[in-house]
Structures are given as C-alpha cells and as structure tokens.
PANU-939134 format. One record per atom (N, C-alpha, C, O): residue number from 1; residue in one letter; x, y, z. Coordinates in steps of 0.2 Angstrom, whole numbers, plus 5000, padded with zeros to 4 digits. Each point is the difference from the previous one (the first is absolute). Example, Ala and Ser with C-alpha at 12.3 -4.5 7.8 and 13.67 -1.06 7.14 Angstrom:
<sites>
{1; A; {5066; 4972; 5039}}
{1; A; {4996; 5006; 5000}}
{1; A; {5004; 5006; 5000}}
{1; A; {5005; 4999; 5003}}
{2; S; {4993; 5006; 4993}}
{2; S; {5004; 5006; 5001}}
{2; S; {4996; 5005; 5003}}
{2; S; {5003; 5006; 5001}}
</sites>
This chain:
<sites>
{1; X; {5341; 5566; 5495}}
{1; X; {5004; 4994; 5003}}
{1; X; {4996; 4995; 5003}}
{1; X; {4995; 5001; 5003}}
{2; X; {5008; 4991; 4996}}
{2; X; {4994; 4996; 5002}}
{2; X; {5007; 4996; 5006}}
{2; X; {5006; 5001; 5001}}
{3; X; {4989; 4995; 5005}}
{3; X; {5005; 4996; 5003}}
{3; X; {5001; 4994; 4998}}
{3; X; {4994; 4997; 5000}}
{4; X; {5013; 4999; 4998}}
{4; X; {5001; 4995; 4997}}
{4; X; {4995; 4994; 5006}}
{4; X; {4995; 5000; 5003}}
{5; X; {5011; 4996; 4996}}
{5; X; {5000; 4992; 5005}}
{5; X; {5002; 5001; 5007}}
{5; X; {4999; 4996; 5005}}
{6; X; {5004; 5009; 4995}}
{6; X; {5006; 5000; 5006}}
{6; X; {4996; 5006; 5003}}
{6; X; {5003; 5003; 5004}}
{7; X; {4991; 5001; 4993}}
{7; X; {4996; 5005; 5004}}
{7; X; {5005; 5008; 4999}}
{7; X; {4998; 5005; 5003}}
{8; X; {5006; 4994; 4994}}
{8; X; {5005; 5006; 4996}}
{8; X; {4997; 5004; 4993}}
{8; X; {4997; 4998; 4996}}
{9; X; {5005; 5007; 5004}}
{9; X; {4998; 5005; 4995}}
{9; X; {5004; 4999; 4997}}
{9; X; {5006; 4999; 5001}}
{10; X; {4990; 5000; 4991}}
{10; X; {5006; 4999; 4994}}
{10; X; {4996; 5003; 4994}}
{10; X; {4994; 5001; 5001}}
{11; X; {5008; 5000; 4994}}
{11; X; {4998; 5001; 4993}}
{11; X; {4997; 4996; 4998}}
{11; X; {5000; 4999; 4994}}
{12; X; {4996; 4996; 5008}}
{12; X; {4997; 4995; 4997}}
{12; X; {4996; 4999; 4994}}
{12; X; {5000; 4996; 4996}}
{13; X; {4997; 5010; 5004}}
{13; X; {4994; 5003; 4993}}
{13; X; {5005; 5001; 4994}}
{13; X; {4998; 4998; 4995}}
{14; X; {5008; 5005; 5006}}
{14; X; {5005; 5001; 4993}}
{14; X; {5006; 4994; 5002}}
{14; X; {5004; 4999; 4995}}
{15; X; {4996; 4997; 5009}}
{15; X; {5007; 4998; 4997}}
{15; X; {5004; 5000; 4999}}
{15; X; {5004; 4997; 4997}}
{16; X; {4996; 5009; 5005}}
{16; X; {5008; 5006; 5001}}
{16; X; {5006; 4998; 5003}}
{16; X; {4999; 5000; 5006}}
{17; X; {5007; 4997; 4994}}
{17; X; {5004; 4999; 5004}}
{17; X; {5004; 5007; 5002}}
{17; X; {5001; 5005; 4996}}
{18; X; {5000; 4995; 5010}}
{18; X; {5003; 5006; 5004}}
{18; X; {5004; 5004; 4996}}
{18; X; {4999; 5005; 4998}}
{19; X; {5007; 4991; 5001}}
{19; X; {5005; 5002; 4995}}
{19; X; {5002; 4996; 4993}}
{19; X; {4999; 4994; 4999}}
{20; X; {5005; 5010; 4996}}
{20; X; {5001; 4997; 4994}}
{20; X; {5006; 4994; 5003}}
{20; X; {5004; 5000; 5005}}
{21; X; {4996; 4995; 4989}}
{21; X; {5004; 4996; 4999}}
{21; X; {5009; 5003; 5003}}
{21; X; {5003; 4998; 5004}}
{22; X; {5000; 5008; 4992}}
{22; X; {5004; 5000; 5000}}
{22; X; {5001; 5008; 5008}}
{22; X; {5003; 5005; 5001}}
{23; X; {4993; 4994; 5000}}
{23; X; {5001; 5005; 5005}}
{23; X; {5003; 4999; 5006}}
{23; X; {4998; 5002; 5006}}
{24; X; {5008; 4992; 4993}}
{24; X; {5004; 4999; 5005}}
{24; X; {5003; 5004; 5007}}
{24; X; {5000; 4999; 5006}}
{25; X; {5002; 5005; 4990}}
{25; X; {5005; 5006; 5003}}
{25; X; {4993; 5005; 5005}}
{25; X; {5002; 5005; 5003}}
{26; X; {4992; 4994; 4998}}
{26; X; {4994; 5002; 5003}}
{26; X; {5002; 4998; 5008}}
{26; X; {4998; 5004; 5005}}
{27; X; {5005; 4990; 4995}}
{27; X; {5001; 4998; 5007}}
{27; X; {5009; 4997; 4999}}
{27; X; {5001; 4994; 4998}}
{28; X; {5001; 5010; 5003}}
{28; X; {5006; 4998; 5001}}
{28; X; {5005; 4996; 5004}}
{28; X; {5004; 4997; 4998}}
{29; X; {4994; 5003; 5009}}
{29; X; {5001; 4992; 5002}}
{29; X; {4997; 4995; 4999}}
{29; X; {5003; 4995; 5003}}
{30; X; {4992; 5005; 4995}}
{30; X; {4997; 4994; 4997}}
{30; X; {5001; 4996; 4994}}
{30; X; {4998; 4994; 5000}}
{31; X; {5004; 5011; 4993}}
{31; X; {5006; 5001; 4996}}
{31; X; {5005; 4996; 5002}}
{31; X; {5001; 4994; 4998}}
{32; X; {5004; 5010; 5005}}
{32; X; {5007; 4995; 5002}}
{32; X; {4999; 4992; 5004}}
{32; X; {5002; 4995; 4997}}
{33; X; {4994; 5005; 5007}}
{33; X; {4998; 4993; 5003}}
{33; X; {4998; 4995; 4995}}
{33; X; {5002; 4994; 5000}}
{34; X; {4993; 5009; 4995}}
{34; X; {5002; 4997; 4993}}
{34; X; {5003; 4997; 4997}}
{34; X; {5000; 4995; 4998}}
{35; X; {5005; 5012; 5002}}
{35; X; {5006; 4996; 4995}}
{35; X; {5006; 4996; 5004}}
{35; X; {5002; 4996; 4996}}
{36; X; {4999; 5005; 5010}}
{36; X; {5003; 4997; 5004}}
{36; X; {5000; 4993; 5003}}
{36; X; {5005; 4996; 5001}}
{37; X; {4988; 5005; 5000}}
{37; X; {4996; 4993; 5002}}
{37; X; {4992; 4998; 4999}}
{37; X; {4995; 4999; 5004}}
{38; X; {5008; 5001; 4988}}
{38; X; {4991; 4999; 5001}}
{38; X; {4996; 4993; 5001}}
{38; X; {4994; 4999; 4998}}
{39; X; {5010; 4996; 5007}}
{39; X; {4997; 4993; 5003}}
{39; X; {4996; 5004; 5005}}
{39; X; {4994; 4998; 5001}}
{40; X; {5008; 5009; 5004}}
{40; X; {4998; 5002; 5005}}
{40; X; {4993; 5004; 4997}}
{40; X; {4995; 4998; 5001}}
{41; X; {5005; 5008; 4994}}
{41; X; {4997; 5000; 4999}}
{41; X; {4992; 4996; 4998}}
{41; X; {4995; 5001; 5003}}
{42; X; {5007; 4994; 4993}}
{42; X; {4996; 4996; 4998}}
{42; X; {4996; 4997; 5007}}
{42; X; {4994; 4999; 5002}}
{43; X; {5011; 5000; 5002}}
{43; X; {4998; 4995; 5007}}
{43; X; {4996; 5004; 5003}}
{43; X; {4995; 4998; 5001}}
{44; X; {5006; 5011; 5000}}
{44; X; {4991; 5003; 5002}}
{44; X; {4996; 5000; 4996}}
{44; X; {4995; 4998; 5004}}
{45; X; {5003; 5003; 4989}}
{45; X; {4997; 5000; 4997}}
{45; X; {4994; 4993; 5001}}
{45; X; {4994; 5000; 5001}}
{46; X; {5012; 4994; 4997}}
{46; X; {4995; 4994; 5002}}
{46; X; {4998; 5000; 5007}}
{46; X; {4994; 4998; 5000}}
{47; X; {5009; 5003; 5005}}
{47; X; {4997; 5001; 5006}}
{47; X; {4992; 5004; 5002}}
{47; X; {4995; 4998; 5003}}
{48; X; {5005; 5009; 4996}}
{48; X; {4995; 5004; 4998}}
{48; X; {4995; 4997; 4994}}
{48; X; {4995; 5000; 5002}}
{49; X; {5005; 4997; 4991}}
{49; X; {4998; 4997; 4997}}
{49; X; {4993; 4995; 5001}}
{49; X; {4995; 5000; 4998}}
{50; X; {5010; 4995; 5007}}
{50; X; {4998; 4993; 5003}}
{50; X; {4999; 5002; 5008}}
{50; X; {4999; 4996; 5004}}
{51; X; {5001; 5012; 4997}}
{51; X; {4997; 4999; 5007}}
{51; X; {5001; 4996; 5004}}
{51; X; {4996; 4996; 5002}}
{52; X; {5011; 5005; 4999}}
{52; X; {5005; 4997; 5004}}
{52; X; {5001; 4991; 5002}}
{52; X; {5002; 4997; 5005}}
{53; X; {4995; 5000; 4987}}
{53; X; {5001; 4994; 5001}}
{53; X; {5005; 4997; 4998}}
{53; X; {5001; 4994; 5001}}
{54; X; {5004; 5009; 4995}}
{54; X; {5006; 5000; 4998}}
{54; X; {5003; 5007; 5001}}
{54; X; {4999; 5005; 4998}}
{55; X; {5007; 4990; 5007}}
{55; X; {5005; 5005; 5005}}
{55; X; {5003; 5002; 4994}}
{55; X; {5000; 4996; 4996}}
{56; X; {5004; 5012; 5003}}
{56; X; {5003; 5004; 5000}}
{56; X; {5007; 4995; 4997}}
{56; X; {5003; 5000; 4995}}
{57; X; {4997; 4997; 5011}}
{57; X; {5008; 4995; 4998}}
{57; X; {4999; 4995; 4998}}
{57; X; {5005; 4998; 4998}}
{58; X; {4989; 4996; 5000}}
{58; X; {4998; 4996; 4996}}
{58; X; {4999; 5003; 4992}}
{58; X; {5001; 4997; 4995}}
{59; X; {4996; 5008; 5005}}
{59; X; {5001; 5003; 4992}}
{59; X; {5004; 5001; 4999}}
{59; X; {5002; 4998; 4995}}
{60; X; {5003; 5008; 5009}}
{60; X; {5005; 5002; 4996}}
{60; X; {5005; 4996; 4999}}
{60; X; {5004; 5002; 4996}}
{61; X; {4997; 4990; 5006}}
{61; X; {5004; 4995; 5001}}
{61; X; {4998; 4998; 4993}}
{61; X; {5004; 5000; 4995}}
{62; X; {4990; 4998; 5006}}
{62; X; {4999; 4995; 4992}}
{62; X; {5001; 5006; 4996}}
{62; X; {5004; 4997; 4995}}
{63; X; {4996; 5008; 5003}}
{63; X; {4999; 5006; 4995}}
{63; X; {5009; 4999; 4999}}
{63; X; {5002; 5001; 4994}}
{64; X; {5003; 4998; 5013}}
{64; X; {5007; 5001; 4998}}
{64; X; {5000; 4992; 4995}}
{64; X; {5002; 5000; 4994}}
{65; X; {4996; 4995; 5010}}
{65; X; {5001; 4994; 4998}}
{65; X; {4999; 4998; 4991}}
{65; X; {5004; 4997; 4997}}
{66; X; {4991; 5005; 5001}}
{66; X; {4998; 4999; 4995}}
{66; X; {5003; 5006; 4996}}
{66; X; {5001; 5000; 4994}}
{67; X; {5002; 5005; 5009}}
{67; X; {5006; 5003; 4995}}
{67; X; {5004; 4998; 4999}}
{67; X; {5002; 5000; 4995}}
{68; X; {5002; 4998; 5010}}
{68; X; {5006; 4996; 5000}}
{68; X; {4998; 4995; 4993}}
{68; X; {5003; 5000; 4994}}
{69; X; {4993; 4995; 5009}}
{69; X; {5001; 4993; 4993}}
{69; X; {4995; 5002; 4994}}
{69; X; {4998; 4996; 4995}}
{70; X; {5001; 5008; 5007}}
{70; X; {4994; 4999; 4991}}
{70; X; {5003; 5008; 4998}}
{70; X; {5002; 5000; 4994}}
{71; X; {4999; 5007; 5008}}
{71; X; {5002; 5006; 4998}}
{71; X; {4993; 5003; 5000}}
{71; X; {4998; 5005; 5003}}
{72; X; {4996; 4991; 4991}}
{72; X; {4995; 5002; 4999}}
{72; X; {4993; 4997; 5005}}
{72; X; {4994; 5001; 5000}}
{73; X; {5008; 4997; 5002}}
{73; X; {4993; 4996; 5005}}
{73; X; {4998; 5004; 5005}}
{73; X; {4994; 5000; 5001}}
{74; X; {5011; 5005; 5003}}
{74; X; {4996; 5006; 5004}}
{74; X; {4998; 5004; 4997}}
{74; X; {5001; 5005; 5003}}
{75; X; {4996; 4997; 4991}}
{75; X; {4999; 5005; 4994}}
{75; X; {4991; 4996; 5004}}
{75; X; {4996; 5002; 5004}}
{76; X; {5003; 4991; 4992}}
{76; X; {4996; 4995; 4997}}
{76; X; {4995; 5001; 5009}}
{76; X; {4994; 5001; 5000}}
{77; X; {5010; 4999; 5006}}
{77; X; {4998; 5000; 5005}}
{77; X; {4999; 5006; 5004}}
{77; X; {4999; 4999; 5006}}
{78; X; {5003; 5007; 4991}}
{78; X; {4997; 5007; 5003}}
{78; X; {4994; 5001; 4996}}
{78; X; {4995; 5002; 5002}}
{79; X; {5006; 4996; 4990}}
{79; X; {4994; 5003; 4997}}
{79; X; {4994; 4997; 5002}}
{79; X; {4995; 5003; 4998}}
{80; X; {5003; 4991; 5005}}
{80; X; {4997; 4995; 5004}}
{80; X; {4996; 5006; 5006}}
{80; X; {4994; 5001; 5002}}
{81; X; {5012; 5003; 5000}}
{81; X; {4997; 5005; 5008}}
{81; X; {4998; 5005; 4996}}
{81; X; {4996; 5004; 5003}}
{82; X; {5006; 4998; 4992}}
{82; X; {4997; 5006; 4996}}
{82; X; {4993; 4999; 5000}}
{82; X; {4995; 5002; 5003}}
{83; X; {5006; 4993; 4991}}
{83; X; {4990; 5000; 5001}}
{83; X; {4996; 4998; 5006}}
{83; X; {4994; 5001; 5001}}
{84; X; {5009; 4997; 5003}}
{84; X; {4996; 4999; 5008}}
{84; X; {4999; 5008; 5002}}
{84; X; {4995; 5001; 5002}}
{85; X; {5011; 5004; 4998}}
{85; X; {4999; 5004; 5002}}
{85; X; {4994; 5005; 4995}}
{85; X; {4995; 5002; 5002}}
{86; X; {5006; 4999; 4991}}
{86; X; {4994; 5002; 4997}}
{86; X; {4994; 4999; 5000}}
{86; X; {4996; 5005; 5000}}
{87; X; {5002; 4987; 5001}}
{87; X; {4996; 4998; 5002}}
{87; X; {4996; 5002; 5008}}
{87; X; {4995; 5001; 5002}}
{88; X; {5011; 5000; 5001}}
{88; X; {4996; 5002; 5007}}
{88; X; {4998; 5009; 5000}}
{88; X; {4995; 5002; 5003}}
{89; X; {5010; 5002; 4994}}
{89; X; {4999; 5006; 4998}}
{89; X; {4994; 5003; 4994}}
{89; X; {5000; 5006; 4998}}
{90; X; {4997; 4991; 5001}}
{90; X; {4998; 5001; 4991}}
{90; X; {5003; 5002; 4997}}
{90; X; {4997; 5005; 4997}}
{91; X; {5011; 4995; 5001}}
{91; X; {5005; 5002; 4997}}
{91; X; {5000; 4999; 4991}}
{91; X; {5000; 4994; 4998}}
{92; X; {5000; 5011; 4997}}
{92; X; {5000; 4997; 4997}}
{92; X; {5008; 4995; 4995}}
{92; X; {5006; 5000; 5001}}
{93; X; {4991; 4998; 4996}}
{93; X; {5007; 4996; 4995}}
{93; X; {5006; 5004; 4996}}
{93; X; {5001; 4999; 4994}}
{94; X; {5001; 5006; 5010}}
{94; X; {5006; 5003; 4993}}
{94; X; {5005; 5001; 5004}}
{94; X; {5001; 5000; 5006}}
{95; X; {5006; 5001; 4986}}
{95; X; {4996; 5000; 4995}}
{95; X; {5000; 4997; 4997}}
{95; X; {4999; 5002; 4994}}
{96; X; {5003; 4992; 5007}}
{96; X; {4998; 4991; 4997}}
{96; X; {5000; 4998; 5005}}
{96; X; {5000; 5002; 5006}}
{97; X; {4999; 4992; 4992}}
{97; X; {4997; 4992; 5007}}
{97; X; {5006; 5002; 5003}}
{97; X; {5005; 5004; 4999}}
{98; X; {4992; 4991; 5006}}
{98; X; {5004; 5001; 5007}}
{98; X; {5007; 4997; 4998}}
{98; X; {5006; 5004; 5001}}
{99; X; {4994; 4989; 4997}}
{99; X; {5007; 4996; 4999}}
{99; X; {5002; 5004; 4997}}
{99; X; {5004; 5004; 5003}}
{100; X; {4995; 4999; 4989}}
{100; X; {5003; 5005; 4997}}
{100; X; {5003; 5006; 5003}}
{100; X; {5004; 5002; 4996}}
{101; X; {4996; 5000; 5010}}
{101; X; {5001; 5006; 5004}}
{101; X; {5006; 4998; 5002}}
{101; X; {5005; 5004; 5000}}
{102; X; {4995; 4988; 5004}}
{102; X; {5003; 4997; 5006}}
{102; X; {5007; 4998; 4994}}
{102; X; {5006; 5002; 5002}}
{103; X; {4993; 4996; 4993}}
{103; X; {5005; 4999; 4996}}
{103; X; {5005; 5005; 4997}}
{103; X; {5006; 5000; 5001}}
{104; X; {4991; 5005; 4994}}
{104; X; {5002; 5005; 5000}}
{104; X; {5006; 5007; 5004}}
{104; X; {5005; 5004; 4999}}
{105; X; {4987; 4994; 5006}}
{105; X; {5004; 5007; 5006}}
{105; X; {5000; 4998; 5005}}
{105; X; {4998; 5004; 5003}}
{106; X; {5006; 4988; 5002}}
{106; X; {4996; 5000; 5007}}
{106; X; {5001; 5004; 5005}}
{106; X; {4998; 5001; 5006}}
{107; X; {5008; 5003; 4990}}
{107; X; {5001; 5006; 5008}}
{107; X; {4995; 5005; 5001}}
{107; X; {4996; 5001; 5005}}
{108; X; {5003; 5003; 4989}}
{108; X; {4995; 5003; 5001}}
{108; X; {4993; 4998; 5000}}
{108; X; {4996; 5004; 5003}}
{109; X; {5002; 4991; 4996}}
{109; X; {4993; 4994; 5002}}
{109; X; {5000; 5000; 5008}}
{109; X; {4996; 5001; 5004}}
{110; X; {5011; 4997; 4998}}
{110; X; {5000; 5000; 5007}}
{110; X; {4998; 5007; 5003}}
{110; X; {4995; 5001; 5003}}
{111; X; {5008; 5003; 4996}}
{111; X; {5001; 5008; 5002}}
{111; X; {4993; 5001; 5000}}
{111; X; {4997; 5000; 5006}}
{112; X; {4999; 5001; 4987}}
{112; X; {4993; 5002; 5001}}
{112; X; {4995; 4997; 5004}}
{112; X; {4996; 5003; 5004}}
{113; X; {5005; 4989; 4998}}
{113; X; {4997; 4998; 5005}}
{113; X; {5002; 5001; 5007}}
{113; X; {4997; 4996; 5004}}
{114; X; {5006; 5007; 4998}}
{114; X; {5004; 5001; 5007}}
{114; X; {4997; 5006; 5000}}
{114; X; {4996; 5000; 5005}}
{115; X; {5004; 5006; 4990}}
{115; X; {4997; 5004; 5002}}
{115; X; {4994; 5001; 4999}}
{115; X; {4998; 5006; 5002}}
{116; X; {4997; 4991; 4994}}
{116; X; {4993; 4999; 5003}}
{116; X; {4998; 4996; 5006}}
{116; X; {4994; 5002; 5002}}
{117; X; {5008; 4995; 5001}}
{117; X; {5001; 4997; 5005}}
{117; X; {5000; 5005; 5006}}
{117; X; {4996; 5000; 5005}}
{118; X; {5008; 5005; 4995}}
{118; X; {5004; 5004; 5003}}
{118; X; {4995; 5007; 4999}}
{118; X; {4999; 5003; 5005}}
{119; X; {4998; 4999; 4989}}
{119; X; {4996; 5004; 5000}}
{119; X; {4992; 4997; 5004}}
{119; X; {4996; 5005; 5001}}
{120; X; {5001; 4990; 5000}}
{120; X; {4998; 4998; 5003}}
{120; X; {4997; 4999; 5004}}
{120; X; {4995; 4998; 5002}}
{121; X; {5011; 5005; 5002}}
{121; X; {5000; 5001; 5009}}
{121; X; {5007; 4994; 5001}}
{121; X; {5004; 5003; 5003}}
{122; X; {4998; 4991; 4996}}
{122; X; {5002; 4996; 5003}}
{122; X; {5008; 5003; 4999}}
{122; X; {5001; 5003; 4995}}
{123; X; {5004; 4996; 5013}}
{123; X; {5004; 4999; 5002}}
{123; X; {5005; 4993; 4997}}
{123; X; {5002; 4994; 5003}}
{124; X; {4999; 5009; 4992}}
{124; X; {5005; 4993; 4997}}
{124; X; {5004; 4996; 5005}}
{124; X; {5002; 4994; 5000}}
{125; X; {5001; 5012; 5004}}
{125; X; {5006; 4994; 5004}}
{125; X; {4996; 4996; 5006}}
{125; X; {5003; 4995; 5004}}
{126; X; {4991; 5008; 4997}}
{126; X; {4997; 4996; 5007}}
{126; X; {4996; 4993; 4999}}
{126; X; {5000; 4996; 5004}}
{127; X; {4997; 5004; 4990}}
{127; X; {4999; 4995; 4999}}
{127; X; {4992; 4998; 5001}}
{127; X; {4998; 5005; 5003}}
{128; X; {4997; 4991; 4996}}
{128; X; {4994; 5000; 4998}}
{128; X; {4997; 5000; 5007}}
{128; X; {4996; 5005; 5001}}
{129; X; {5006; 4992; 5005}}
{129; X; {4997; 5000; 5007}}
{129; X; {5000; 5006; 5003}}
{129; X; {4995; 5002; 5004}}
{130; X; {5010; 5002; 4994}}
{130; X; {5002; 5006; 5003}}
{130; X; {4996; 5006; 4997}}
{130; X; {4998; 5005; 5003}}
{131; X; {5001; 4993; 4991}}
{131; X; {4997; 5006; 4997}}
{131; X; {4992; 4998; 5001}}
{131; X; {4997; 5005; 5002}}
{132; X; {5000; 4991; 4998}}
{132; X; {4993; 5000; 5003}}
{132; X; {4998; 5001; 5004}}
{132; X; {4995; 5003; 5001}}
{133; X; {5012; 4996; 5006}}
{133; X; {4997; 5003; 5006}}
{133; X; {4999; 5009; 5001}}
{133; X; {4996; 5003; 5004}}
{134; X; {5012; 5000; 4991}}
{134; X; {5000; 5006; 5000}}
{134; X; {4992; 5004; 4995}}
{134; X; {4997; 5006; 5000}}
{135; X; {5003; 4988; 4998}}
{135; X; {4993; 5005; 4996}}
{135; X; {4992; 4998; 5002}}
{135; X; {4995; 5000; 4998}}
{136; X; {5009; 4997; 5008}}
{136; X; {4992; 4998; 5004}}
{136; X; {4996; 4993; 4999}}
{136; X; {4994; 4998; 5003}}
{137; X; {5010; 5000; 4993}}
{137; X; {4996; 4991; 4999}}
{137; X; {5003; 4997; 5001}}
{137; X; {5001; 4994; 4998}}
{138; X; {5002; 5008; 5006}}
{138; X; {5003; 4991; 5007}}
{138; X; {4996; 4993; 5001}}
{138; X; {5001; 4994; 4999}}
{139; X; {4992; 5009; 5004}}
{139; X; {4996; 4993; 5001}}
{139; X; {4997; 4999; 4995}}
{139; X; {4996; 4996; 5001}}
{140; X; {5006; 5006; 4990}}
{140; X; {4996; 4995; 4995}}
{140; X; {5004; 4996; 4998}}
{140; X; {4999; 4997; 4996}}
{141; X; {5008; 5002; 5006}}
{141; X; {5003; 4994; 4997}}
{141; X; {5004; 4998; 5006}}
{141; X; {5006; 4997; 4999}}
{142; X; {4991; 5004; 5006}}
{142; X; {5002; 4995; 5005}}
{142; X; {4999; 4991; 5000}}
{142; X; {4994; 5000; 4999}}
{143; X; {5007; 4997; 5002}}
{143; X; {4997; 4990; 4998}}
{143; X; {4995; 5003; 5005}}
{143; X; {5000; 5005; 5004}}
{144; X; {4996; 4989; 4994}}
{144; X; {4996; 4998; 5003}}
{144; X; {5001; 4996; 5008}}
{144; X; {5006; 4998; 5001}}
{145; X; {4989; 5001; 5003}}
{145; X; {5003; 4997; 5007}}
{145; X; {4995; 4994; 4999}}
{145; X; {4994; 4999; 4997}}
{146; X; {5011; 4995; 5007}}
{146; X; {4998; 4993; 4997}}
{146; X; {4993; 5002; 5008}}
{146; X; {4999; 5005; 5004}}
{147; X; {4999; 4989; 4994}}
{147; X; {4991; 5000; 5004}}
{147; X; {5002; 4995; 5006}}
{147; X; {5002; 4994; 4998}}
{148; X; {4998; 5007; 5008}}
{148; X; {5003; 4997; 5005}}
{148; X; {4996; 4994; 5001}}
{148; X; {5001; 4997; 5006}}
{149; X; {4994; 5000; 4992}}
{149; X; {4997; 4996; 4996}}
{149; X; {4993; 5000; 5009}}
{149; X; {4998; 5005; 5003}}
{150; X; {5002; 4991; 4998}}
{150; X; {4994; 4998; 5006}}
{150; X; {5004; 5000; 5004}}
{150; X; {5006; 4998; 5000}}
{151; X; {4989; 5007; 5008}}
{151; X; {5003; 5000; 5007}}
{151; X; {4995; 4999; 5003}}
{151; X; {4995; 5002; 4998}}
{152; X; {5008; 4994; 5009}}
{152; X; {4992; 5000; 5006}}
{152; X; {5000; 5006; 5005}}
{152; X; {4995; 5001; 5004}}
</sites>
C-alpha cells in the first residue's frame, strides 16, 4: 500500500478501484441517493474531489442545472471529476474512458466513485473540512494567516 496526496493508503501500485463498476447494491444507501438524487450525490463527490473548494451545494446545483437544460451535460461534467479522482488515486481507466462511463452508466459511475471515496476513509455526508479534522489533518488546509505586516 503507498500514501496518495491526501497521505491515505490506497492501491496505488495496481490501480485497483475498491469496487466494480456495477457493484451498486455494495453500498446501498448510497445507491438509493443516487438514484434519488444524484445532484447530492455528485455535490460530495465534487466537494471531496476539489478539497472543499467547491461546496457540496455549488456542484450538485450545477450538476441539477446542466441536467435540466442539456439532459447530457452532467454526464460531460462528472466524467471531468472522474478523472480528477483517478488521477488523485492512481485509479485505473475502465472499463472505458471516463466520459464513456459517465454517458453510458452515470448512476453506477456515480455509485463506484461515492464508494471509493467512502472506502477511503472519508465520511461522505461531513464534507472535506470535517473529514481532515476527523482524520488528523486539520492544520494542513487550514489558510494561511495574513502577516500583520510592521509593528513598533
């Protein structure tokens, strides 16, 4: 096991992802959230992701928004968070490209990333701040403190 970016144990050497594609029903509320609401879904995902620089409710808003008027544009803009996530996990590509995945299956695309996420350690519903504090890295992404500049 190597430590990613995030100082987490993952598969890195095989590129293994946790679970198969259609291995939905592995996490079954996570599953139904899916299917139910998958802007919410997406909205942790991109949150965790982006390392909490896009809120929860700013992704899953655009992810609703772009299904409403395009149908296929949240497809075009999860498979975007797919390879960010593979990329940050050394995750391999199957079992086709990523859009490929996002178009064909996005529930189950969603699904598999929620729970590599999830297998990971991170608490989906707490959100990127919360899970760094729970796992001990609160002050690495804390901002920085402005420099109180010259004093006498």
């Amino acid at each position: 096991m190597a430590n990613n970016a995030f100082g987490m144990q993952g598969n890195a050497a095989d590129g293994a992802w946790s679970s198969g594609l259609c291995d939905c029903f592995d996490d079954v509320g996570g599953c139904c959230l899916t299917f139910f609401c998958p802007c919410v879904t997406f909205g942790r995902i991109a949150h965790i992701v982006d390392q909490g620089s896009t809120s929860c409710c700013v992704g899953g808003s655009l992810y609703m928004l772009l299904t409403a008027v395009t149908g296929l544009g949240s497809c075009v803009y999860s498979c975007i968070y797919r390879s960010r996530l593979r990329s940050q996990y050394g995750l391999t590509e199957q079992p086709c490209a990523d859009c490929c995945v996002h178009l064909c299956c996005e529930a189950c695309a969603l699904c598999q990333e929620y729970r590599e996420l999830k297998a990971r350690g991170f608490d989906m519903s707490a959100g990127w701040q919360d899970n760094m504090e729970r796992m001990g890295k609160g002050a690495a992404t804390a901002p920085p403190q402005p420099n109180p500049g010259m004093s006498r």
